[in-house]
C-alpha positions in Angstrom: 12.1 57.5 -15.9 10.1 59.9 -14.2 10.5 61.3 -10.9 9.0 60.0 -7.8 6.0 61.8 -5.8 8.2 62.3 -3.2 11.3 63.9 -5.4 12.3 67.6 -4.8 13.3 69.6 -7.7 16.7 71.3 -8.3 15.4 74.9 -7.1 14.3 73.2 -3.7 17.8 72.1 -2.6 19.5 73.4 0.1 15.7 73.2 1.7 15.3 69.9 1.8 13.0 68.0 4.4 14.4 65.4 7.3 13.2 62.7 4.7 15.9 63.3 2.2 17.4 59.9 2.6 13.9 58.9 1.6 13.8 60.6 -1.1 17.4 60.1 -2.6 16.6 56.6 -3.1 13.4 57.0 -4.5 14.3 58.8 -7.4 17.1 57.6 -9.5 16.6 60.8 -12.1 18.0 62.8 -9.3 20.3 60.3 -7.9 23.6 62.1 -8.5 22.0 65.3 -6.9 20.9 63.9 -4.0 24.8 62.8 -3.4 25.7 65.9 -3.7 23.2 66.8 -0.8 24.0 64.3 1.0 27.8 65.1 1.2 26.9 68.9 2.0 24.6 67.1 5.1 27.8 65.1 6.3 29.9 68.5 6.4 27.4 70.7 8.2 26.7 66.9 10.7 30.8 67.0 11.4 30.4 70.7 12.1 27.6 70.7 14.5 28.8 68.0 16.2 32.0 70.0 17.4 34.3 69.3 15.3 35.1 72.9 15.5 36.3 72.6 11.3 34.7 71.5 8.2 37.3 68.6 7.5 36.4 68.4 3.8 36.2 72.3 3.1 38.6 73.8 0.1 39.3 76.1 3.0 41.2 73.4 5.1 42.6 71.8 1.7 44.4 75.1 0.3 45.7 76.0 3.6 47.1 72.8 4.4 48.3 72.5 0.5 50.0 75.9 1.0 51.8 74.7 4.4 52.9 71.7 2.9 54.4 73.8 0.2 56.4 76.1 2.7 57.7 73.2 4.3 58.9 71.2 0.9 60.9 74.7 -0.2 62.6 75.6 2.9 64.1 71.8 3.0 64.9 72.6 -0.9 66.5 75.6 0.2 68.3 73.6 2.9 69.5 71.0 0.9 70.6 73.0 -2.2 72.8 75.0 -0.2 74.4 71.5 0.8 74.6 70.5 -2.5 72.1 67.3 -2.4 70.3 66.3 -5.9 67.1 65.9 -3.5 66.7 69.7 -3.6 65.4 69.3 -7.0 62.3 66.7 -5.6 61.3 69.1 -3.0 61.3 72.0 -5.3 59.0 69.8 -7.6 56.9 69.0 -4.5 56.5 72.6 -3.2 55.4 74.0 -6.8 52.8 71.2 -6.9 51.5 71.8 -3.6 51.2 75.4 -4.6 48.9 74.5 -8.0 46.8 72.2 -5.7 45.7 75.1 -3.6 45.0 77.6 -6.7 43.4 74.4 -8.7 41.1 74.2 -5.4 40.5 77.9 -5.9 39.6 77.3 -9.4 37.2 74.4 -8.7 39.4 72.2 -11.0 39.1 68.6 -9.8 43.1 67.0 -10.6 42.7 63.5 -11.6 45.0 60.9 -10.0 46.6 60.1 -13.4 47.4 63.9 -13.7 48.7 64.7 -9.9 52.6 65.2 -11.1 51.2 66.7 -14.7 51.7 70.3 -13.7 52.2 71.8 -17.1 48.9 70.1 -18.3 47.0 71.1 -14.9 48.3 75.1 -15.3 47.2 74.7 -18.9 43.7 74.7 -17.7 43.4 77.5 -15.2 42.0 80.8 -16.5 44.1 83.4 -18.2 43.3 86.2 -16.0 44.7 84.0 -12.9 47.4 86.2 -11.8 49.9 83.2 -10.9 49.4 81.2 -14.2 52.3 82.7 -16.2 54.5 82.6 -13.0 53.4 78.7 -12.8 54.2 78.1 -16.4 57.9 78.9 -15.5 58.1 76.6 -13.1 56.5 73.7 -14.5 59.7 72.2 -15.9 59.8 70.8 -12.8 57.3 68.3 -13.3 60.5 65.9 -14.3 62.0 65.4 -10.8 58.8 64.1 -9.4 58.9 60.5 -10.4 61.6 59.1 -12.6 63.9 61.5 -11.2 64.1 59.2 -7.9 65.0 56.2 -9.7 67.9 54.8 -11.6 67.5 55.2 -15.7 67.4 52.1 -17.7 70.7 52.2 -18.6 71.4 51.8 -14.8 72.5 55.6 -14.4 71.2 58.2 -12.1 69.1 60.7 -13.8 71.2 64.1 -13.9 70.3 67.2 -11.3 69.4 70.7 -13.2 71.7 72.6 -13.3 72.8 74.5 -9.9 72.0 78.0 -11.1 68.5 77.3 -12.7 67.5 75.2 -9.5 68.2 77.9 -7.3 66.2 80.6 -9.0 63.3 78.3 -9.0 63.8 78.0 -4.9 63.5 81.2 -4.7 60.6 82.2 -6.9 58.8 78.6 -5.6 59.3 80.8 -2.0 58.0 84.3 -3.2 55.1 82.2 -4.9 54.5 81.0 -1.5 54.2 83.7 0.2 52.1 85.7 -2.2 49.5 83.4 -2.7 48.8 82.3 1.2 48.7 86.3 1.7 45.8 86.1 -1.3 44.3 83.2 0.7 44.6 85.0 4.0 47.0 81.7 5.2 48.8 81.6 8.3 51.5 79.1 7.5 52.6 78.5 10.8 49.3 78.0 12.6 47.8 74.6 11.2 45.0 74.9 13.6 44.0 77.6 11.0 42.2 77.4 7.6 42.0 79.8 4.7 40.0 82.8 5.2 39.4 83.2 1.3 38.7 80.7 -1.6 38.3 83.5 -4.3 40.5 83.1 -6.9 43.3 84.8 -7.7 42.4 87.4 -10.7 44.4 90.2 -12.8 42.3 92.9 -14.4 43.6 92.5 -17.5 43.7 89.1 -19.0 47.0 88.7 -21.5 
């Protein structure tokens, strides 16, 4: 179908007239575009209108992915020292938290079915991200986010890693932490604070 009189082309968005709406639903070629416009209008309309924040901005998410993090390994760290199995949950949590906010970086969209894949999700960032071999090691813990909670089939409790490799994970989950929201220019603890960076995190020489 070809486009309406009234359709803007590709090179003319982000100068779009006050009759956008119009124009949106007048030509379904550009239909999916025209969303895509339409979504950026919403952000800049929540901004204006004092807000004070772009609510939907991959600033806001990888901030508040990264403090999420911080908070799920300090309990880990908490609770490991105690001796509770649920140390090994919250490790799993913190590490995914942690991909979110590169993923986000990376402008790679996680699909719902995938949220707890981490291995598959780090399989797809870029080599030369500095942080994907470091993620690769702690993927593993992709197994203590679901089933991990629950009682096996046989009517068992799934087994805790073991004490020594969970540990080591806490602690490179926490230097991860912090390297990353210094990258980002995150304050952890001010949540009235976004990001002050979404470039992603790059090594010079790609292995």
């Amino acid at each position: 179908m070809m486009p309406g009189r009234n359709c803007l082309t590709h090179s003319s968005v982000g100068r779009f007239s006050t009759n956008s709406a119009f124009q949106r639903q007048s030509c379904p070629r550009h239909r999916a575009l025209w969303l895509r416009v339409g979504i950026r209008e919403t952000r800049s309309l929540m901004t204006s209108l004092g807000t004070g924040v772009d609510w939907m901005s991959d600033q806001w998410t990888i901030a508040s992915a990264l403090r999420l993090a911080n908070g799920c390994i300090r309990d880990a760290y908490t609770l490991a020292a105690s001796g509770s199995r649920n140390a090994a949950y919250l490790s799993q949590q913190a590490i995914e938290q942690i991909i979110r906010a590169l993923a986000t970086s990376e402008a790679i969209h996680i699909e719902r079915n995938d949220a707890h894949q981490l291995d598959k999700i780090v399989r797809r960032f870029p080599d030369d991200n500095v942080e994907k071999t470091a993620l690769k090691s702690l993927v593993w813990l992709e197994a203590y986010a679901t089933t991990f909670r629950y009682t096996l089939p046989s009517g068992q409790i799934p087994r805790a890693p073991e004490k020594a490799k969970l540990q080591k994970a806490i602690e490179d989950i926490s230097n991860l932490v912090l390297r990353v929201a210094g990258h980002f220019k995150v304050d952890l603890g001010n949540e009235s604070k976004p990001a002050q960076t979404v470039t992603p995190m790059r090594r010079s020489n790609p292995q």
